[in-house]
N, C-alpha and C positions, 0 to 999 in steps of 0.2 A: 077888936075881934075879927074887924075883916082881913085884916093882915095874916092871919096862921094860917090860916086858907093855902095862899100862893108861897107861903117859903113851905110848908108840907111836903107840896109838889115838887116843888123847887128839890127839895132831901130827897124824897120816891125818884125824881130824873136822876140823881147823880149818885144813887145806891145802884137802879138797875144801870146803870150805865157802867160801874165798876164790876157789876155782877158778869156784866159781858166779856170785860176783858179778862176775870179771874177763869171762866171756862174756854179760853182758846186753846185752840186746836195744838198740842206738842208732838203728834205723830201721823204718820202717812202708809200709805198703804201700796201692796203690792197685788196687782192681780193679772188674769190671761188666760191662754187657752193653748193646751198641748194638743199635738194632732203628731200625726204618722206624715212621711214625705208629699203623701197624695192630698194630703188637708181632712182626711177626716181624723173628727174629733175623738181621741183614747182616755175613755171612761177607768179611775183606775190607777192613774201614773199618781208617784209621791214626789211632791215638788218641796225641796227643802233650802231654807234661808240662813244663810251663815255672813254672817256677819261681827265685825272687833264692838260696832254700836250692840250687837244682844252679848248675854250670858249665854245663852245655850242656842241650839238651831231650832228655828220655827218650820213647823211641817203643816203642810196641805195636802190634801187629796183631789184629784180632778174630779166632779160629776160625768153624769150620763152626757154634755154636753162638751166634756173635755175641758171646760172650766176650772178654773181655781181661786181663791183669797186669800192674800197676808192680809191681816187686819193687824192695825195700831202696831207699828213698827217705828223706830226709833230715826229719825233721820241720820242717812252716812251711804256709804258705800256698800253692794250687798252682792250675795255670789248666789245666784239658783242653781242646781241641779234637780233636773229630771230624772226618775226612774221609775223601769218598767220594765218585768220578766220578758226575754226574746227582742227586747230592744236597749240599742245603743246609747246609754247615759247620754244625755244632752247637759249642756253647761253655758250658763250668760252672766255677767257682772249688772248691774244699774244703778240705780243712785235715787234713794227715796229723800223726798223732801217736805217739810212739815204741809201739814194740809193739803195734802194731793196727794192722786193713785196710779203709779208708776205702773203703766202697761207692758206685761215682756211676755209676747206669745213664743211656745219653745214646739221644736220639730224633733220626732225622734224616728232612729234609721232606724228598721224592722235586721236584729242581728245574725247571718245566715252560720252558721259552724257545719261545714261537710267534714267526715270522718270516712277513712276508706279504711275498710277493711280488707287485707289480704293473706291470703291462705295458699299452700299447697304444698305437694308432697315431695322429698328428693326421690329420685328414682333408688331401689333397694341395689344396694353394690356386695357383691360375696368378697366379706372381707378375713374367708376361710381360704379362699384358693389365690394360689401366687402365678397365675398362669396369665397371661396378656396376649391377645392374640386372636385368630379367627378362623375360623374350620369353614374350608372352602369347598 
């Protein structure tokens, strides 16, 4: 009887012990923070993850701290672009890897478009009289 005691234990060790490695980690993560040239933080930008490891593109949004999170992303090669109305698409490659959270902070130019506009009138010419010339 005092034997089933310690192989019990013995089975419990080597149940949770498999239970450990059935939950390991198979995906990684992407995160950072968009800011503008000067470093401050743009609340707002849509940070999107393409990659041949997804089916489709994974999208973020920054917080009020200019933050963002890919969460549970597939290990491989991955392409971010930044976007954001009156600024310059920003673009990075990186390379997530299982169990870990690949940092890729992205800068975005402030986009200027000047447009001129010009106007004005030809001077009116009488294209009734055949006369050239100049009364002196």
């Amino acid at each position: 009887m005092g034997t089933g005691r310690p192989l019990g234990w013995v089975a419990a060790l080597c149940l949770a012990g498999s239970a450990g490695v059935s939950i390991a980690q198979t995906t990684g993560n992407i995160d950072g923070r968009v800011s503008d040239v000067a470093g401050a933080p743009l609340p707002g930008v849509t940070v999107e993850a393409t990659s041949p490891s997804l089916q489709r593109t994974r999208v973020a949004v920054t917080g009020s701290d200019g933050a963002y999170r890919l969460p549970a992303l597939p290990p491989g090669r991955y392409r971010l672009a930044a976007i954001l109305a009156s600024f310059r698409p920003a673009e990075m490659t990186c390379t997530v890897r299982l169990d870990a959270t690949t940092t890729v902070d992205l800068s975005l130019r402030l986009e200027t478009e000047a447009q001129v506009l010009v106007t004005g009138e030809a001077p009116a010419i009488d294209v009734s009289s055949t006369t050239a010339g100049t009364s002196y």
